[in-house]
C-alpha angles and dihedrals in degrees: 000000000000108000104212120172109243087219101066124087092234138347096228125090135169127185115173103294097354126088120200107204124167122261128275143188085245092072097026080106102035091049088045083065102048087055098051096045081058115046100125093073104040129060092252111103101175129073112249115230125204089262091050094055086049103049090041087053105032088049101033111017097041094037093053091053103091087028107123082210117037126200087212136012113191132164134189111255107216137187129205088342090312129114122231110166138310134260133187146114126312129180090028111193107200102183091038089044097222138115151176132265116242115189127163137149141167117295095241091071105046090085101042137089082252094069097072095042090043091044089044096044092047091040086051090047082053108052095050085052091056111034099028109037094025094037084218118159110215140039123181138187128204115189139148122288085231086068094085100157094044091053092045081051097059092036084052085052106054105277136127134228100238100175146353119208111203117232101354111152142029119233143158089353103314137058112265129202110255114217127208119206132178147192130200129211107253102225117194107215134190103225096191134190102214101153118151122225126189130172131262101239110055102357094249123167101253086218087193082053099052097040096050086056093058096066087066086077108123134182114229133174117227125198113221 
């Protein structure tokens, strides 16, 4: 059963190899062992069991489908019909518009030239989805500051580092740094001067006037 998220305009996505499908029973498992194999990069200490991945999807990811306002949306990245790992959005704050970065791929890849093109072309799928199609404002990463190639990924894309919480987590036998970085939605806005002016005598439009003013129109970009 394809597990598509009633919110979004559609469940199908393509970005230039990749491929962005919803979830289905078919990868539950799949997806359970590229977590585990990965746990020293991720939040996640213990280890998921099959039960585990059941009861997460059956009670948070199916139940969210039909949600006007999901508390996730994630979808399988796939190349070339094979899938290599999921993104979306996590911690989604619907009245705040905002939302978390969720990134993960196979091990194999995190080594190799394909990391940075697969992370870039899934970052890229996802902020169109939340800036664009859910008109949020903001969209926010937190990783290890181990991570060093995914953080100088984001800086090189337009994000910010917002915070940085000391010793924060423990990880592979010592506590790491934890970096917040953010992004903003770019909006173009039209600040006008439209103001009308009449004359005193007989409240007549001054056209010259008006039309002068017009030309005061200028295009400005605001950051939400």
């Amino acid at each position: 059963i394809n597990m598509g998220f009633k919110v979004l305009k559609k469940n199908y996505y393509k970005r230039q190899n990749l491929e962005f499908k919803p979830f289905s029973n078919r990868y539950i498992e799949e997806i359970r062992k590229i977590r585990n194999n990965q746990r020293k990069i991720l939040r996640q200490n213990s280890f998921i069991t099959k039960e585990d991945q059941k009861i997460y999807f059956n009670n948070f990811i199916k139940k969210d489908l039909k949600n006007e306002r999901p508390k996730a949306i994630l979808k399988l990245i796939f190349i070339k019909k094979k899938l290599i790992g999921y993104c979306g959005l996590t911690n989604i704050d619907w009245f705040n518009k905002r939302a978390e970065l969720s990134f993960i791929i196979k091990s194999k890849f995190n080594n190799s030239e394909k990391f940075d093109l697969i992370f870039l072309e899934s970052l890229s799928f996802l902020e169109n989805l939340i800036f664009d199609e859910l008109n949020f404002t903001k969209f926010f990463a937190e990783t290890y500051a181990f991570r060093k190639k995914v953080i100088r990924l984001l800086l090189d894309n337009g994000y910010s580092i917002e915070g940085r919480l000391k010793s924060h987590v423990y990880k592979n036998g010592e506590f790491h740094d934890s970096i917040i970085l953010s992004k903003f939605k770019v909006k173009k806005i039209l600040n006008r001067c439209s103001v009308l002016i009449t004359s005193s005598s007989n409240k007549t439009p001054l056209v010259e006037l008006v039309k002068a003013s017009l030309k005061g129109f200028v295009e400005k970009s605001m950051v939400f």
